[in-house]
PyMOL Python script that loads the backbone (N, CA, C, O; Angstrom):
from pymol import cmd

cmd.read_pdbstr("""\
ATOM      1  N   UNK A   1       0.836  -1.204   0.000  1.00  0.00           N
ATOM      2  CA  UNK A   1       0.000   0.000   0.000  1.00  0.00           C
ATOM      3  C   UNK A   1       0.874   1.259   0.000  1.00  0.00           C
ATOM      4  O   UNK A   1       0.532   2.229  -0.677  1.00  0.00           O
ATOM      5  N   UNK A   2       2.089   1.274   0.803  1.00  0.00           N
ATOM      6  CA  UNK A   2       2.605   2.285   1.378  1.00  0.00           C
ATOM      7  C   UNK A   2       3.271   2.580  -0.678  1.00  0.00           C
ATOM      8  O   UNK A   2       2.923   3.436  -1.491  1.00  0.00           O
ATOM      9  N   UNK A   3       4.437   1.245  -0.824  1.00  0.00           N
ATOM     10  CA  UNK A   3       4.712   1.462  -2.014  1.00  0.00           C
ATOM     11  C   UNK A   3       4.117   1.847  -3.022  1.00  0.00           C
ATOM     12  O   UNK A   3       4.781   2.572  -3.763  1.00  0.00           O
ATOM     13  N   UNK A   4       2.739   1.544  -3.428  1.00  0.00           N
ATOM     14  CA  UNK A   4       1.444   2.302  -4.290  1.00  0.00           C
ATOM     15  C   UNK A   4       1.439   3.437  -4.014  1.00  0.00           C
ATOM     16  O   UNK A   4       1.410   3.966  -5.125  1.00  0.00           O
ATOM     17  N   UNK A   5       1.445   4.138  -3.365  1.00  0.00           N
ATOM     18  CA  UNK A   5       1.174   5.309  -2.751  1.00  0.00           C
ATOM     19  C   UNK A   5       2.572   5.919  -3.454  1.00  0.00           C
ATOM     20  O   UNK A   5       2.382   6.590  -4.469  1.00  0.00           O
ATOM     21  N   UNK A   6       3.838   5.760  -3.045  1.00  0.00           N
ATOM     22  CA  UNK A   6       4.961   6.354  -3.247  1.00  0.00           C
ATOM     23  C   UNK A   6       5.086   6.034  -5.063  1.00  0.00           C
ATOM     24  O   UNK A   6       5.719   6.902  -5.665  1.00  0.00           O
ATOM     25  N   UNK A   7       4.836   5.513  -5.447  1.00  0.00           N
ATOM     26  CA  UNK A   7       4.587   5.223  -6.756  1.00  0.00           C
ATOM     27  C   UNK A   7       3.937   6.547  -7.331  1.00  0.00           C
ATOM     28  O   UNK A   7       4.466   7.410  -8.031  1.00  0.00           O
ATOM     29  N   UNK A   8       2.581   6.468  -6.822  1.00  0.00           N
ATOM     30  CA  UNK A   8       1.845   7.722  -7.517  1.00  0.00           C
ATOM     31  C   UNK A   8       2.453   8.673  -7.321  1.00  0.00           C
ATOM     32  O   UNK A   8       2.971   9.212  -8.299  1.00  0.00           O
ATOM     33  N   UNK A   9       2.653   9.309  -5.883  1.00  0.00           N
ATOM     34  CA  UNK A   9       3.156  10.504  -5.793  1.00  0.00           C
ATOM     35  C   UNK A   9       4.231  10.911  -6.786  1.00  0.00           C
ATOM     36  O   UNK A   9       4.272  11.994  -7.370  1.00  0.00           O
ATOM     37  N   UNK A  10       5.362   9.604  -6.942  1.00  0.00           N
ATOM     38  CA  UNK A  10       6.486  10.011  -7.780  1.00  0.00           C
ATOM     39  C   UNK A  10       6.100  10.447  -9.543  1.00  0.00           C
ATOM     40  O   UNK A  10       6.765  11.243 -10.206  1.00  0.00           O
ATOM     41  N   UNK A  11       4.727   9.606 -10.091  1.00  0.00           N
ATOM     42  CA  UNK A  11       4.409   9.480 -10.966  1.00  0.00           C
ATOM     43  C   UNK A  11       3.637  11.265 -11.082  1.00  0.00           C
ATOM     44  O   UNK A  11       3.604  11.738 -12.218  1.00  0.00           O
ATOM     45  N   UNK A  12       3.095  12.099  -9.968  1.00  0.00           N
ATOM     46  CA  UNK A  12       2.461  13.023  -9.776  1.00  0.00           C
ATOM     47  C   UNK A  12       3.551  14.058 -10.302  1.00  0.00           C
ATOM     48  O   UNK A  12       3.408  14.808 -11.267  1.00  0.00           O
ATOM     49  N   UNK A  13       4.929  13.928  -9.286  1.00  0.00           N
ATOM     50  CA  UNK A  13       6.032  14.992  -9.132  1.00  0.00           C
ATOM     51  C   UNK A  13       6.939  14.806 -10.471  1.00  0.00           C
ATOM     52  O   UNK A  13       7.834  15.598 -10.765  1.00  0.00           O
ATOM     53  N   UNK A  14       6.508  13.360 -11.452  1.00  0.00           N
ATOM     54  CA  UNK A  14       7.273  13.598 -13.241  1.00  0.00           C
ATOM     55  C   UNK A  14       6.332  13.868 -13.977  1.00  0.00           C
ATOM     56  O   UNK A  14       6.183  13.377 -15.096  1.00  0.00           O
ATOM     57  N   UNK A  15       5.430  14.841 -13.343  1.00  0.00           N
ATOM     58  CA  UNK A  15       4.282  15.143 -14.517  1.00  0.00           C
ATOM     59  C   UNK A  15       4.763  16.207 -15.390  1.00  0.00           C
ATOM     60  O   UNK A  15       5.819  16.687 -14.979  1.00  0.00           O
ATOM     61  N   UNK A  16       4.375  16.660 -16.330  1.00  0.00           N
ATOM     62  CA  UNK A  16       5.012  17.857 -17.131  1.00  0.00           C
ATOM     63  C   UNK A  16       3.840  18.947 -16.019  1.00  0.00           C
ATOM     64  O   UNK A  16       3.026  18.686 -15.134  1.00  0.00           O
ATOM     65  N   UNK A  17       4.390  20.358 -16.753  1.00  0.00           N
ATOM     66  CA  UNK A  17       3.250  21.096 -15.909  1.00  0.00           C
ATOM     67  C   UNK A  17       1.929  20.940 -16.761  1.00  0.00           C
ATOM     68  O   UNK A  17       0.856  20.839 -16.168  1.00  0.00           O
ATOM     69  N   UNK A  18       1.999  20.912 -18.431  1.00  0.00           N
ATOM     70  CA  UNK A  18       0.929  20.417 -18.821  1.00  0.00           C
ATOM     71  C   UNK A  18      -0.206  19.559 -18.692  1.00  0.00           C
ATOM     72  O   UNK A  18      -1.367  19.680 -19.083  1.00  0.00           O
ATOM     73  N   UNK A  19       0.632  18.302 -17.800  1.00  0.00           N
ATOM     74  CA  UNK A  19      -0.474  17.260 -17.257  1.00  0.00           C
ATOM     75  C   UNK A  19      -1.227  18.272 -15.716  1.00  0.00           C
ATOM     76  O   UNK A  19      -2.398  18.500 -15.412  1.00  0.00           O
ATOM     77  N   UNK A  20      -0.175  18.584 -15.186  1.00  0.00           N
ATOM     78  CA  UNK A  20      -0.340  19.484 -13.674  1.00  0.00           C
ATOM     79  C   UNK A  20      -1.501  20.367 -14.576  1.00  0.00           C
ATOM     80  O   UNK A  20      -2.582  20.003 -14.113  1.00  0.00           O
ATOM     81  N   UNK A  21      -1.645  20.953 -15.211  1.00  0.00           N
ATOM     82  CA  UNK A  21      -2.796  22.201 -15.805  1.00  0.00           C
ATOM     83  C   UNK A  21      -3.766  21.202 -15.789  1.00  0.00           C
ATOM     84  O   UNK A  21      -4.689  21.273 -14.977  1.00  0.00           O
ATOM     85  N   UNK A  22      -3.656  20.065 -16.765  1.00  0.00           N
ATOM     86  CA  UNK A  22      -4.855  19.814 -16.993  1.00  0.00           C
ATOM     87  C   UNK A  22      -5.864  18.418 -15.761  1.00  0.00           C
ATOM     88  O   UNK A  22      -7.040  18.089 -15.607  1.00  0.00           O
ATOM     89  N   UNK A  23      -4.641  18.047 -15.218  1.00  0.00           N
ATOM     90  CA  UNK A  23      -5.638  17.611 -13.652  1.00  0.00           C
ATOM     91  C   UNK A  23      -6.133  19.003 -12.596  1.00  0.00           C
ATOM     92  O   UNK A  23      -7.002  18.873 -11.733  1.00  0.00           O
ATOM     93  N   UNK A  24      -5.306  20.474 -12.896  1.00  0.00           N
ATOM     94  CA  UNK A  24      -6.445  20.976 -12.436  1.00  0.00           C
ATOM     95  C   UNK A  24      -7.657  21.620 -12.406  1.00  0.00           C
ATOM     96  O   UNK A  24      -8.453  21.838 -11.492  1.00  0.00           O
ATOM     97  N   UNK A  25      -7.644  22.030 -14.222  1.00  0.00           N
ATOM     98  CA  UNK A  25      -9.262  22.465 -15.204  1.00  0.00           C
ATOM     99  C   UNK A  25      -9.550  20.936 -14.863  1.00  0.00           C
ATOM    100  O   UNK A  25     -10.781  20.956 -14.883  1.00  0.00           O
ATOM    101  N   UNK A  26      -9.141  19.416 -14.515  1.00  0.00           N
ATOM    102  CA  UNK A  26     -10.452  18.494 -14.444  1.00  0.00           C
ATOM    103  C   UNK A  26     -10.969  19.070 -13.359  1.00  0.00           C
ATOM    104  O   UNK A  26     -12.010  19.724 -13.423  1.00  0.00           O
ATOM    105  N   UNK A  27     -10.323  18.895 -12.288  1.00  0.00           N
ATOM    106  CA  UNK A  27     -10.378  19.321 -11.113  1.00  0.00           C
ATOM    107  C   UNK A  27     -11.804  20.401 -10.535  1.00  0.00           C
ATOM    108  O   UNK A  27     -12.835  20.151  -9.911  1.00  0.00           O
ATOM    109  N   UNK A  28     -11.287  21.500 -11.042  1.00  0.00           N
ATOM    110  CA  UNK A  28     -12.457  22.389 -11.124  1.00  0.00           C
ATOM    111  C   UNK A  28     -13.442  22.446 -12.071  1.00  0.00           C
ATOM    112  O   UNK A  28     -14.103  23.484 -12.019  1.00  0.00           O
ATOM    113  N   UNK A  29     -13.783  21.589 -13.003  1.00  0.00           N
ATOM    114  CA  UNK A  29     -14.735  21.612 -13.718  1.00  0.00           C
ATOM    115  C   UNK A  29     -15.813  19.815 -12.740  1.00  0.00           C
ATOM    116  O   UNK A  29     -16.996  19.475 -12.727  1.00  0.00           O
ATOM    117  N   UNK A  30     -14.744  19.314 -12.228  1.00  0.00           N
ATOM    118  CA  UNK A  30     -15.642  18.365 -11.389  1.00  0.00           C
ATOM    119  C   UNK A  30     -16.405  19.161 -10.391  1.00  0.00           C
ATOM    120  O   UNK A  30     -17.597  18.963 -10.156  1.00  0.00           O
ATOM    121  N   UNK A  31     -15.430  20.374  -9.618  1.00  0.00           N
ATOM    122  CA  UNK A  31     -16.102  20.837  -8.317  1.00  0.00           C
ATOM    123  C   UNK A  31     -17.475  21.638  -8.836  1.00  0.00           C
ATOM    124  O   UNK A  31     -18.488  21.603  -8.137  1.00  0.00           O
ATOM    125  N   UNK A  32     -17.443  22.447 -10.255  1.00  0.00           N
ATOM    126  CA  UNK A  32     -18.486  23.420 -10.419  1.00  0.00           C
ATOM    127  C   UNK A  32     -19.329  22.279 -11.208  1.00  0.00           C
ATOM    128  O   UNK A  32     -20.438  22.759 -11.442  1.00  0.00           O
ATOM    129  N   UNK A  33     -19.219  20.762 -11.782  1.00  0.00           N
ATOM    130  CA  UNK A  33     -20.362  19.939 -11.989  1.00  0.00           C
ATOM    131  C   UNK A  33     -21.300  19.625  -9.861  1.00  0.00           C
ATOM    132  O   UNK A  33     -22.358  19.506  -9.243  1.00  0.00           O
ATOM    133  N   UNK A  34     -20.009  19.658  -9.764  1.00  0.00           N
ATOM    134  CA  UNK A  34     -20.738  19.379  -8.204  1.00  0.00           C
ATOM    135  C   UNK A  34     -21.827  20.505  -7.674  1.00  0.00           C
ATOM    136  O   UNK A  34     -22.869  20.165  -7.114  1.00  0.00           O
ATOM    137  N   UNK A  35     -21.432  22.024  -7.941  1.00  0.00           N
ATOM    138  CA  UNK A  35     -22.013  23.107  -7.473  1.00  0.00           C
ATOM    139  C   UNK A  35     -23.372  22.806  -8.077  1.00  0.00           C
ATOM    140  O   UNK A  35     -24.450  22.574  -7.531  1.00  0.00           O
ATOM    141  N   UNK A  36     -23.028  22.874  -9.340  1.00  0.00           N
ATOM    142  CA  UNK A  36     -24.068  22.739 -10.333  1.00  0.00           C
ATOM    143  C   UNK A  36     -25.124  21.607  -9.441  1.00  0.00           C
ATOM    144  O   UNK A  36     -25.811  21.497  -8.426  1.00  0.00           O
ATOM    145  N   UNK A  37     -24.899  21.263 -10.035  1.00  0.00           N
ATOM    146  CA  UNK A  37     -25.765  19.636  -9.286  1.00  0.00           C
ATOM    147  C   UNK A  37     -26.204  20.179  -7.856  1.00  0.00           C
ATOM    148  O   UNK A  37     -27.350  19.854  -7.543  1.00  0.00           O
ATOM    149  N   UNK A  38     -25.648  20.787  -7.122  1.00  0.00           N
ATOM    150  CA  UNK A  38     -26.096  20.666  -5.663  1.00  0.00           C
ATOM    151  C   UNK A  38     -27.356  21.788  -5.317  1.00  0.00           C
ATOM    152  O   UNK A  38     -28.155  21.648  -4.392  1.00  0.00           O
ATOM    153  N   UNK A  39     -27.337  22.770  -6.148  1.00  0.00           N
ATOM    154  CA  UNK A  39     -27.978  23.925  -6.421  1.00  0.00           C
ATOM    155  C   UNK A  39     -29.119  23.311  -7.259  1.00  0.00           C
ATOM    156  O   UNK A  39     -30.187  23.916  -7.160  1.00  0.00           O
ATOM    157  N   UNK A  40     -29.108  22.468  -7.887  1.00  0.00           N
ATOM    158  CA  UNK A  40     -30.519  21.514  -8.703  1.00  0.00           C
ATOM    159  C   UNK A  40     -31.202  21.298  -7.528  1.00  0.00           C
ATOM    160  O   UNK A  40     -32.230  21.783  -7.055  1.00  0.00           O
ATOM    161  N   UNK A  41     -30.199  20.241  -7.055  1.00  0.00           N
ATOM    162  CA  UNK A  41     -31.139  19.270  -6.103  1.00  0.00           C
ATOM    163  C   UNK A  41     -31.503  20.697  -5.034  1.00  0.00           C
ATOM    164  O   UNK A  41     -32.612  20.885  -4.533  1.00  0.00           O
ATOM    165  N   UNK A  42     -30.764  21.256  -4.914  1.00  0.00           N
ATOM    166  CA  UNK A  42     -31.950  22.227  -3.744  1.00  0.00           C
ATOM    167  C   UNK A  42     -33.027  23.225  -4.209  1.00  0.00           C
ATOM    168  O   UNK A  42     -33.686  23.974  -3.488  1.00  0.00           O
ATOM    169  N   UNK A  43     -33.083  23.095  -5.540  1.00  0.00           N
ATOM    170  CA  UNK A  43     -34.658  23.598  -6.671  1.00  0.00           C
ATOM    171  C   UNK A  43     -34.992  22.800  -6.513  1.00  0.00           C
ATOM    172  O   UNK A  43     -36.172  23.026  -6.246  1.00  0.00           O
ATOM    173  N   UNK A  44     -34.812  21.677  -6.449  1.00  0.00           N
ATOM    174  CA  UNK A  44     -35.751  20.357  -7.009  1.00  0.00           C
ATOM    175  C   UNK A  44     -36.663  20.220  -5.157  1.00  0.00           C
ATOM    176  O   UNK A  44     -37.875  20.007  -5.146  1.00  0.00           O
ATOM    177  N   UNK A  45     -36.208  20.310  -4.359  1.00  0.00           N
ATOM    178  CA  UNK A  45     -36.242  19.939  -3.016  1.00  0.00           C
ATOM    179  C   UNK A  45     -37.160  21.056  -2.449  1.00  0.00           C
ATOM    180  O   UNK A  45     -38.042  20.657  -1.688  1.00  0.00           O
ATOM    181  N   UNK A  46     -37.091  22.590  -2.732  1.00  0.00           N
ATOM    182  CA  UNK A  46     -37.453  23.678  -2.398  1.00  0.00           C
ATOM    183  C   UNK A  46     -39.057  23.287  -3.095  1.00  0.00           C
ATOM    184  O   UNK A  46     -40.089  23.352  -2.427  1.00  0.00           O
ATOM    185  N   UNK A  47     -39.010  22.822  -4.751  1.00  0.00           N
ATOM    186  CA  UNK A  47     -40.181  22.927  -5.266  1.00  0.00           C
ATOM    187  C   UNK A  47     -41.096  22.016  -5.033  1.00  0.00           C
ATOM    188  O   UNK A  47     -42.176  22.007  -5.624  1.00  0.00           O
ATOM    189  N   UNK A  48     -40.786  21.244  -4.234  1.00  0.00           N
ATOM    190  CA  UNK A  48     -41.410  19.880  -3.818  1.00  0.00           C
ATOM    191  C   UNK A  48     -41.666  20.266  -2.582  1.00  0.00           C
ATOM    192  O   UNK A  48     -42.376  19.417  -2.043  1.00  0.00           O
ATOM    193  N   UNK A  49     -41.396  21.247  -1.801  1.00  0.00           N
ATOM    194  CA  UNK A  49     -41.893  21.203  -0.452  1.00  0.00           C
ATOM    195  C   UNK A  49     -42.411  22.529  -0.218  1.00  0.00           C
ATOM    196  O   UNK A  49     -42.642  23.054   0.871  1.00  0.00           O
ATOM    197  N   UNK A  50     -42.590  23.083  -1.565  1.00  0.00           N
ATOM    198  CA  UNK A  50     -43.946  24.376  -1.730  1.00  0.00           C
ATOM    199  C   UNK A  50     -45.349  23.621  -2.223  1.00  0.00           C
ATOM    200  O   UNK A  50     -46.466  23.836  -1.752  1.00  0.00           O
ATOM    201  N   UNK A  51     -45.067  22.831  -3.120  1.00  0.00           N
ATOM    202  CA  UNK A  51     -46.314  21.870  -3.456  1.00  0.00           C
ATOM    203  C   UNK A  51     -47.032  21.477  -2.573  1.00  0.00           C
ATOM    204  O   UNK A  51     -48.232  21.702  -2.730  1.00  0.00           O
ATOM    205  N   UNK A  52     -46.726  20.962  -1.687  1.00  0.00           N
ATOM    206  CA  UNK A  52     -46.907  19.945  -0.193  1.00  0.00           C
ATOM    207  C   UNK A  52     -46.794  20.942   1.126  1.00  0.00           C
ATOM    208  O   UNK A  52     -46.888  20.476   2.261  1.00  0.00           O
TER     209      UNK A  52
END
""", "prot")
cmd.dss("prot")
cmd.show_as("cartoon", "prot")
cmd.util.cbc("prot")
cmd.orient("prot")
């Protein structure tokens, strides 16, 4: 486990910075799918408990 671990990290720290850019636009385009999404479900939740 420990060795897996030291593996990635090393595999993290020979990244070009190009890979480094683009794990972090994934990065933040996961967190603002998350925003996104979380701000639904609390329309979706708000409009369901004006109905009722």
């Amino acid at each position: 486990m420990i060795l897996y671990l030291l593996k990635r990290n090393k595999v993290i720290f020979s990244m070009t910075a190009e890979e480094k850019e683009e794990l972090e636009t994934r990065k933040k385009r996961l967190l603002y799918l998350l925003v996104l999404i979380f701000i639904f479900a609390v329309f979706l939740f708000n409009s369901v408990i004006v109905r009722f």
